[in-house]
Structures are given as structure tokens and as C-alpha cells.
Backbone as CSV, one residue per row, in Angstrom:
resi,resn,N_x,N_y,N_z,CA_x,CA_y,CA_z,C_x,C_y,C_z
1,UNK,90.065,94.281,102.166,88.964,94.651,101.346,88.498,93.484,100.506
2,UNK,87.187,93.627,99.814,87.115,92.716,98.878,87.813,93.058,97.215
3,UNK,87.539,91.935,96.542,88.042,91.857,95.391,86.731,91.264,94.657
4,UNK,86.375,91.805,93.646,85.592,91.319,92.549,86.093,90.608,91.092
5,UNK,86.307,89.536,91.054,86.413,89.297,89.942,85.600,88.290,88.754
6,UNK,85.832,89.045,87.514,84.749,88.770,86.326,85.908,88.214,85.603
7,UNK,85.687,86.519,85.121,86.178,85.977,84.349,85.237,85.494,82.806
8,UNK,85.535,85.751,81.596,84.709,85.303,80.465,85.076,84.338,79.638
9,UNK,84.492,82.892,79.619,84.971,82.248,78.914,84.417,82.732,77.539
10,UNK,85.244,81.749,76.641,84.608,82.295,74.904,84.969,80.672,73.792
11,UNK,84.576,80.895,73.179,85.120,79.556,72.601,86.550,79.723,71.629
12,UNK,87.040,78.963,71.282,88.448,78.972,70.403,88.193,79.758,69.266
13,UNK,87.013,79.611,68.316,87.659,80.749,67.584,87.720,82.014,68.178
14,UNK,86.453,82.617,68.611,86.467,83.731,69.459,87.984,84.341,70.282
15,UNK,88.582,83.498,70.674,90.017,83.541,71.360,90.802,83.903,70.164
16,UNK,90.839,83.146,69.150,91.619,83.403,67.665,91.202,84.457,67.114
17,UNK,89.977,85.266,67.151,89.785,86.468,66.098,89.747,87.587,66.852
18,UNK,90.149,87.875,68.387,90.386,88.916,69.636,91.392,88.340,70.441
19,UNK,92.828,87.937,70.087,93.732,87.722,70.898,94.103,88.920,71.462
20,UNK,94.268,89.157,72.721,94.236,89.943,74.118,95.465,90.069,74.801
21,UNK,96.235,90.610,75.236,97.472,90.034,76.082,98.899,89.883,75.181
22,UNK,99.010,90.001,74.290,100.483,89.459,73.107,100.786,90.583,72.348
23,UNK,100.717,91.933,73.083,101.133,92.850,72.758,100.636,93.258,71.052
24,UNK,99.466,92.908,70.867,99.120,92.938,69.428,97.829,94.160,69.886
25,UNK,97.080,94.269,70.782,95.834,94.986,70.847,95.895,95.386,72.200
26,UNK,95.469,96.554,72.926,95.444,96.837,74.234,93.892,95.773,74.847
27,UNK,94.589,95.491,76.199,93.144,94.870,77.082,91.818,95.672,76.911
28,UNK,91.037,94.596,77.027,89.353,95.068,76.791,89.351,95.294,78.338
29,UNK,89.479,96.507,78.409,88.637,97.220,79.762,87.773,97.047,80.034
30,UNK,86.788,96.394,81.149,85.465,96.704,81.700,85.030,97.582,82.005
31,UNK,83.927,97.913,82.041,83.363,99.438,82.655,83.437,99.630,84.007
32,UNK,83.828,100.764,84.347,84.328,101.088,86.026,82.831,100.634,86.720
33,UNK,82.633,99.936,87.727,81.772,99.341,88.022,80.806,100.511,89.012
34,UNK,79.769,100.216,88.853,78.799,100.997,89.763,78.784,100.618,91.541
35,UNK,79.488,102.053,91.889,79.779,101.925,93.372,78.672,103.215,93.819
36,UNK,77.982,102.825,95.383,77.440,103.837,95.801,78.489,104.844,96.316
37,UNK,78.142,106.073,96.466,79.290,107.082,96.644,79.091,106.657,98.817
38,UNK,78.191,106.160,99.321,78.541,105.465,100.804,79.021,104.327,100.962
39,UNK,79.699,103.762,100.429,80.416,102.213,100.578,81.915,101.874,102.163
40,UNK,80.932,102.771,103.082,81.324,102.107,104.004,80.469,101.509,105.422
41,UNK,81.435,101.167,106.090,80.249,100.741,107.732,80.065,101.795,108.172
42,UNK,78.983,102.564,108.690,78.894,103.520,109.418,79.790,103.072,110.783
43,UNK,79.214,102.458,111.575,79.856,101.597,112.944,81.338,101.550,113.073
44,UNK,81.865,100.864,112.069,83.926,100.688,112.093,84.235,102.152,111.933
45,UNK,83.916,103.444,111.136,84.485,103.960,110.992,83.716,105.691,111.699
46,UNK,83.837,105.841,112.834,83.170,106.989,112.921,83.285,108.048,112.492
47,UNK,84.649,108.219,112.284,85.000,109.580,111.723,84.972,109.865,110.647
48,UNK,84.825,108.467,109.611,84.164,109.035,108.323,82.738,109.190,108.214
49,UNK,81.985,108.791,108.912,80.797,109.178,109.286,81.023,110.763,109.596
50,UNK,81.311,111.318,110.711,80.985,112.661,110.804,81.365,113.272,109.739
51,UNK,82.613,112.553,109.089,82.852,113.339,107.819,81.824,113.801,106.733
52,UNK,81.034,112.837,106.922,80.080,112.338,105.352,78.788,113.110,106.132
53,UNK,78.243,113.358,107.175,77.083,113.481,107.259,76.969,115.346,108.077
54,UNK,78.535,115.214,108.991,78.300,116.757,109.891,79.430,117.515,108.954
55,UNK,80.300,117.189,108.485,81.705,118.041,108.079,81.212,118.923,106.962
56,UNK,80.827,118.539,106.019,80.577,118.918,104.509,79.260,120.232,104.895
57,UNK,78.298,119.706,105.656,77.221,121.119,105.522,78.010,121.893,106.904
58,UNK,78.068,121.740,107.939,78.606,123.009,109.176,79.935,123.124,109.104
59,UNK,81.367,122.800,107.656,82.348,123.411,108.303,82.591,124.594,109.008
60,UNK,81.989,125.702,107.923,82.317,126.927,108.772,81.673,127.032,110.121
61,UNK,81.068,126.689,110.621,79.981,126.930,111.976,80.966,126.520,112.982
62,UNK,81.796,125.048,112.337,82.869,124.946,113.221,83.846,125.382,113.698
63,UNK,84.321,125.598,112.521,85.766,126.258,112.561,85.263,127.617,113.529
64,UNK,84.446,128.218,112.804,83.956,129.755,114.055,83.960,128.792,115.515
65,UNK,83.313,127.788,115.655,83.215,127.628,117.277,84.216,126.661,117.759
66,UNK,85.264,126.595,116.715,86.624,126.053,117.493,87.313,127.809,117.523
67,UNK,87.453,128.566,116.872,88.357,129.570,116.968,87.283,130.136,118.200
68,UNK,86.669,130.450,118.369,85.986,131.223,119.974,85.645,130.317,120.932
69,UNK,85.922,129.411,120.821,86.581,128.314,121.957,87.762,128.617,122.195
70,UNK,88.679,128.423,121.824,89.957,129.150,122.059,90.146,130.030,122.605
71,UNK,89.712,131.449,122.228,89.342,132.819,122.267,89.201,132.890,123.802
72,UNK,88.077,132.653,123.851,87.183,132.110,125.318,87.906,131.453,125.925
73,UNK,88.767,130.681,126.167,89.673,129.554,126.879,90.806,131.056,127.296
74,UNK,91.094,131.482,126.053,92.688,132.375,126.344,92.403,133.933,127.085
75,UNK,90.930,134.100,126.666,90.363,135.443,128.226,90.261,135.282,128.911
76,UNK,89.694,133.878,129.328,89.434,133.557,130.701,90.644,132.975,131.302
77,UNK,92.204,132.920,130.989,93.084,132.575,131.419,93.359,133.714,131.821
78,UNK,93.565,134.868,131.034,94.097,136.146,131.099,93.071,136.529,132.286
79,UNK,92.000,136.025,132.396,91.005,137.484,133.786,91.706,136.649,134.988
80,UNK,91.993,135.340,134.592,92.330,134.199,135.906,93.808,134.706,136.834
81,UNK,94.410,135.336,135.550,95.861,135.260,136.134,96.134,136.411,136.646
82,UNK,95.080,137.676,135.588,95.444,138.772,135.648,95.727,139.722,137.343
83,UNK,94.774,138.974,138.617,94.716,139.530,139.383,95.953,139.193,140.453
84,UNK,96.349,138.350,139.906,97.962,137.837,140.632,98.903,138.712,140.148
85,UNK,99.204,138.743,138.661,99.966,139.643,138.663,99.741,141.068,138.647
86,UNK,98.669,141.391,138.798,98.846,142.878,139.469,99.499,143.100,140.563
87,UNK,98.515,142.417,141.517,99.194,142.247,142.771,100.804,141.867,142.909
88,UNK,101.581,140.557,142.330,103.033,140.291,142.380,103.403,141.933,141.709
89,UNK,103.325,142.572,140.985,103.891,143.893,140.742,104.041,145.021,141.796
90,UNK,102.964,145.350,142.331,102.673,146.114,143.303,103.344,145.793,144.524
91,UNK,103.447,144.365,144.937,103.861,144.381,146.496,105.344,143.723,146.257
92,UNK,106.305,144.049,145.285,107.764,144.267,144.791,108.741,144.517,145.940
């Protein structure tokens, strides 16, 4: 990743009347810097892409059409198989 850094010079007295660091005053914090809430590549990362653009408005739409995908996958196994084993029962 990158790194940003802000260094401030000051002159000597300035250093003498805000000593920083010597356990006398806590560090002067900067202000949390202004990040866009998209700070990535679309391209490197696809899946935070679908995250950011399909996940957040259609979860539920999904989740319904992963669970009846399934659904649908596990009837149509059951009509597939079902006529074998009738038959393996019957001719015993």
C-alpha cells in the first residue's frame, strides 16, 4: 500500500514552547485524512467490486435465487432417480 507522510518543520523556539514526544503532553494528532469511501481498483479486485456495486442493493434477490437453485437442482435429482428406484423395488 501507500504511505502518506506529513512532516512540519517549526523553528527552535516553537520546538521549546510545544515539546511533543517526552512524555510531558500527548502527540498532536492530525485530522483523519479525507478518503473517498471507493479507494480501490475496480480491475485488481473484482469481487470487491460486485461487492460495492451488486451485493448491497440485490442481497435478498440472491440469496432467494441461490436457495431455488438448489431447490431446483435437488427435484430434479429426485424426478431423475426416482424412476430407477421404483423400478429396482419392484423387480426384487
Amino acid at each position: 500500500g501507500k504511505v502518506e507522510a506529513e512532516l512540519q518543520l517549526v523553528t527552535l523556539e516553537q520546538a521549546e514552547a510545544n515539546p511533543v514526544g517526552r512524555a510531558r503532553k500527548e502527540p498532536e494528532a492530525l485530522d483523519k485524512p479525507n478518503r473517498p469511501t471507493t479507494s480501490f481498483n475496480w480491475f485488481v479486485n473484482p469481487m470487491k467490486t460486485f461487492i460495492f456495486l451488486i451485493w448491497k442493493q440485490f442481497k435478498k434477490y440472491i440469496i432467494a435465487l441461490v436457495i431455488l437453485a438448489i431447490l431446483t437442482l435437488f427435484l430434479g435429482l429426485i424426478v431423475y432417480t426416482l424412476p430407477q428406484q421404483i423400478t429396482a423395488l419392484m423387480f426384487r
